[in-house]
Structures are given as C-alpha cells and as structure tokens.
C-alpha positions as CSV (number, residue, x, y, z in Angstrom):
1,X,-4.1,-54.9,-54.1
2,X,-7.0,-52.8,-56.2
3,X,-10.7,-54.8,-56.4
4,X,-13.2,-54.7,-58.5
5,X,-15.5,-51.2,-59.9
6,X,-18.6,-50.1,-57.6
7,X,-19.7,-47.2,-55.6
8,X,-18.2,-48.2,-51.9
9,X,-14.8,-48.4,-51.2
10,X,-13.7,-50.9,-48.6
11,X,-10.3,-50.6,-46.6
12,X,-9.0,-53.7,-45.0
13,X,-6.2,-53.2,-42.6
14,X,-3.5,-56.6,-43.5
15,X,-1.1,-57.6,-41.2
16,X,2.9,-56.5,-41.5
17,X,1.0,-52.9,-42.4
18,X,-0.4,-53.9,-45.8
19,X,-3.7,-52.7,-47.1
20,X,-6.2,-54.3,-49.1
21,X,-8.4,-51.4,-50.9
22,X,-11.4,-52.9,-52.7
23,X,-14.6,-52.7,-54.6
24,X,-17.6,-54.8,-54.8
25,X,-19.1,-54.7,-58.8
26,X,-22.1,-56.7,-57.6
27,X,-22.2,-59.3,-60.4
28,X,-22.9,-56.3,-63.1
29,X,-19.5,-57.3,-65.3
30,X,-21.3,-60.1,-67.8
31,X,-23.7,-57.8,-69.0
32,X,-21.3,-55.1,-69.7
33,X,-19.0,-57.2,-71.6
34,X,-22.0,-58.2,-73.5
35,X,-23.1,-54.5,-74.5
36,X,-19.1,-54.1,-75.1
37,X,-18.9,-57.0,-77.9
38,X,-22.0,-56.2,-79.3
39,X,-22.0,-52.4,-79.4
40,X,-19.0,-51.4,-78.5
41,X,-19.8,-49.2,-75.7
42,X,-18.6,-49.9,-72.2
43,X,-20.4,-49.1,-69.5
44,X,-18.3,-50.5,-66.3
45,X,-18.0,-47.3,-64.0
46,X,-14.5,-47.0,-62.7
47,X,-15.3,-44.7,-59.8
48,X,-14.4,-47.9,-57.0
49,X,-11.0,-48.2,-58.8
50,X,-10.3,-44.3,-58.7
51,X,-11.1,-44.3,-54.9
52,X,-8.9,-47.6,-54.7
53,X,-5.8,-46.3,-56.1
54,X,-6.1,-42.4,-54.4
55,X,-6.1,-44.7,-50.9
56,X,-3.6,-47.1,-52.0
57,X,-1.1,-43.6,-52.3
58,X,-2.2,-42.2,-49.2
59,X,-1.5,-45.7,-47.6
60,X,1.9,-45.6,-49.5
61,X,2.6,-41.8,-48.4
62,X,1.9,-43.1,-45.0
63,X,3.5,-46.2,-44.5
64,X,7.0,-45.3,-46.5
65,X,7.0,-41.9,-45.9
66,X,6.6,-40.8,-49.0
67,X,5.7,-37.2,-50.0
68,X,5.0,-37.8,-53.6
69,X,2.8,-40.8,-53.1
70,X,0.5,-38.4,-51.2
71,X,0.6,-35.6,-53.9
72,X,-0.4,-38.1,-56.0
73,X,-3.3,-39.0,-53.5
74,X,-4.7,-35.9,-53.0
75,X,-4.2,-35.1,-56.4
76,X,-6.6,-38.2,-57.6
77,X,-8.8,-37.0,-55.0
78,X,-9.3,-33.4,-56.8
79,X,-9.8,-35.4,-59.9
80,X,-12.1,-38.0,-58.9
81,X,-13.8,-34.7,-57.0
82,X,-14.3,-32.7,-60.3
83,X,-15.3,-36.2,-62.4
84,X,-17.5,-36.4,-60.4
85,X,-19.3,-32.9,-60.4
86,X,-19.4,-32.7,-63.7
87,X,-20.8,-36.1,-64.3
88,X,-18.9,-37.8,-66.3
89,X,-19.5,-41.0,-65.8
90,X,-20.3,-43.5,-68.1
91,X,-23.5,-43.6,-69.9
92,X,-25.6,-47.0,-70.6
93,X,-26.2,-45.6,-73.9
94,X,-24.6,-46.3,-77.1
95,X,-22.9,-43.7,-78.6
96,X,-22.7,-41.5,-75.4
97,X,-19.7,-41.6,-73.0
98,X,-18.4,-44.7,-71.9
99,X,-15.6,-46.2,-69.6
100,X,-12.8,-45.4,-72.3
101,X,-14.1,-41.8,-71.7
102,X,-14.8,-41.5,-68.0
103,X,-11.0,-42.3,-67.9
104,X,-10.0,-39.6,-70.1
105,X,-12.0,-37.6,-67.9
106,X,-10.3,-38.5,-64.7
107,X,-6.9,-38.3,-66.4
108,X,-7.7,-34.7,-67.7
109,X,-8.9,-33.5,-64.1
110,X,-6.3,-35.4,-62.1
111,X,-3.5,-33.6,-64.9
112,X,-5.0,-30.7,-64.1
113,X,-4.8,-31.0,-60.3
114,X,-1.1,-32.0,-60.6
115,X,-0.1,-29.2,-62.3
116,X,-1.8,-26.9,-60.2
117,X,-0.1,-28.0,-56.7
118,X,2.6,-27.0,-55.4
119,X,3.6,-29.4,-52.8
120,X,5.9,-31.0,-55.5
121,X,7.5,-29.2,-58.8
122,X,8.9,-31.9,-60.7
123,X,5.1,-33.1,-60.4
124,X,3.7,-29.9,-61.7
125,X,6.4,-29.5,-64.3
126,X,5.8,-32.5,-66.0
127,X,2.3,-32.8,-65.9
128,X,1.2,-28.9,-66.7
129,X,1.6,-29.6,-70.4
130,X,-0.3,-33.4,-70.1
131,X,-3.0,-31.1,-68.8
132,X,-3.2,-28.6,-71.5
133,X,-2.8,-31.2,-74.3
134,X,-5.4,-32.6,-72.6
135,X,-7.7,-30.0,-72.5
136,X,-7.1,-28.4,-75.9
137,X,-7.8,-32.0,-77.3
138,X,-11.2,-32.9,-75.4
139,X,-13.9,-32.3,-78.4
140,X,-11.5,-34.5,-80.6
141,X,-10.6,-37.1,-78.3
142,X,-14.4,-37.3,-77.0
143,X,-15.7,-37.3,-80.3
144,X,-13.0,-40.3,-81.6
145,X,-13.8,-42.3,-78.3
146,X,-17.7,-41.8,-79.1
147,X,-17.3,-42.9,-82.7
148,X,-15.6,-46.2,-81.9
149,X,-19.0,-46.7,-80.4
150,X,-21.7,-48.6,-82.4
151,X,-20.7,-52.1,-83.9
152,X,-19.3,-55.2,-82.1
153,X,-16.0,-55.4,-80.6
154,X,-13.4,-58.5,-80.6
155,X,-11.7,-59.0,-77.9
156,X,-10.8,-62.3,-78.5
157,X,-12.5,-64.0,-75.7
158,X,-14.5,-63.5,-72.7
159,X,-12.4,-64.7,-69.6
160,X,-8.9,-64.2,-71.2
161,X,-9.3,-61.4,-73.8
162,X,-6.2,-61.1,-76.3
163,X,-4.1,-58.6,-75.3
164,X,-3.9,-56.8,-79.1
165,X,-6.8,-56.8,-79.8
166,X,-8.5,-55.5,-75.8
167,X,-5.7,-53.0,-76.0
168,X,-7.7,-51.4,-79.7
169,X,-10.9,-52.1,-78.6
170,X,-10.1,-49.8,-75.2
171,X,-7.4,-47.3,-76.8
172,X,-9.8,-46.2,-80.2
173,X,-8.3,-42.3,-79.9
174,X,-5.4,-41.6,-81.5
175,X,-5.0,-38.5,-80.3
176,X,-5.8,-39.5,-76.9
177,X,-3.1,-42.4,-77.1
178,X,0.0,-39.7,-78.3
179,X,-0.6,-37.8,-75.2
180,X,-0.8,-40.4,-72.8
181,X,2.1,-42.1,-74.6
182,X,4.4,-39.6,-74.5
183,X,4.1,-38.9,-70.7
C-alpha cells in the first residue's frame, strides 16, 4: 500500500511479510486543490510517493525474489536522486513548475537510469528510447505543462473528482502523453 505525499517516508513491517510504505501530507491537500481549481497549478510534492514506490520494489525484489523489481528500485532511486539535485520540484507559483511537471521530471531521470543499467536488457532496451524522447521533448513538454497553468480547472468535484475531466486537467501535454502512451 502507497500513503500520502510528504518529505518522510515511513516503513511499517505487516505481518505474513507485507509492508506498509507511507507518507504523512500534514493536512496541506485542501489548499492545494484550491490553488489547482482556481489557477490551475498544482503544487502537491510527490517526493513521499517516489520514495514509497522505490521501497515497495525493493520490498517486492526481496520478498519474491525478484531481480527486476529491484532494477526497478534502484533505478527510481537514481531518479528520485537526480530530481532531486536539480530541483525540480514543484513551485508554489503559478505558471512555474508544478506536480504535472515534477513527474515528468522523475519519469525522464528514472528513463534515463533504466536505460543506462545493465543489470537487466529487456529493461534498458525498452526504455532507452522513452529516455531520448523524453529528453529531446523537455522545452516542449515543459512549456505545454506550464501553459495549462493560469485559469481554473474542473475537476468535477472535490472529494470524488470525475475521472475525464482530472485525467485533462493532470495530462495537459500532448506531447508528453504520446510518449508515455506508447510505452
């Protein structure tokens, strides 16, 4: 099971060898979906989640043997390493980068990673070109993310958003949407 978004990662050990691998968000979620309607700029910092699901693999890779699970781990980890030295986390300004971009951040750099190890080539071999499309799209993708930015957002709801019309409101880059799509 994966929490909630904040910057400490807790690990609870469940009996029959399950894991819970959480986050605490501290009660910050109402005003960020307030800044999200009004502005459309999203501000809820993924970074728990990313650690979350790098130690949900490594629990996987560990408890079902699984080799791929913990490329995948360590993998995230480079990711979530090079997010997070080159800061891009999400801005609380309009207009600047967001959630919707911190993640296209973290899938460029853990893309990267995976098609830079070597511990598993099917891996690498279909994630090298997810990388380069990444990479050779950033300044178009960032800038179509950043433009959605600015006027309010429907979601349809607060509590139980519509699933339509949350999945335009958090997809807004074409470009970004044909590469993940196609992986």
């Amino acid at each position: 099971e994966l929490g909630t978004s904040a910057k400490m990662l807790s690990i609870v050990p469940l009996m029959n060898g399950g894991g819970l691998f959480e986050t605490g968000a501290g009660g910050s979620a109402p005003k960020h979906v307030q800044q999200f309607t009004k502005e459309g700029h999203l501000r809820w910092d993924s970074l728990g989640e990313f650690l979350a699901m790098a130690v949900s693999f490594e629990h996987l890779s560990e408890t079902q043997n699984n080799p791929r699970a913990k490329v995948l781990a360590d993998t995230l980890d480079a990711g979530t390493s090079k997010y997070l030295s080159s800061n891009k986390e999400p801005s609380r300004k309009v207009n600047e980068l967001d959630n919707r971009g911190s993640h296209f951040y973290l899938a460029l750099y853990w893309a990267e990673a995976l098609a830079a190890q070597d511990d598993d080539a099917e891996l690498k071999a279909r994630f090298a070109p997810v990388a380069k499309a990444l990479a050779d799209n950033e300044a178009t993708i960032v800038a179509e993310l950043n433009g959605a930015q600015g006027s309010p957002v429907d979601i349809g709801g607060y509590y139980a958003p519509t699933p339509a019309l949350a999945a335009k409101a958090m997809r807004p880059s074409g470009t970004l949407n044909a590469i993940i799509d196609a992986v």
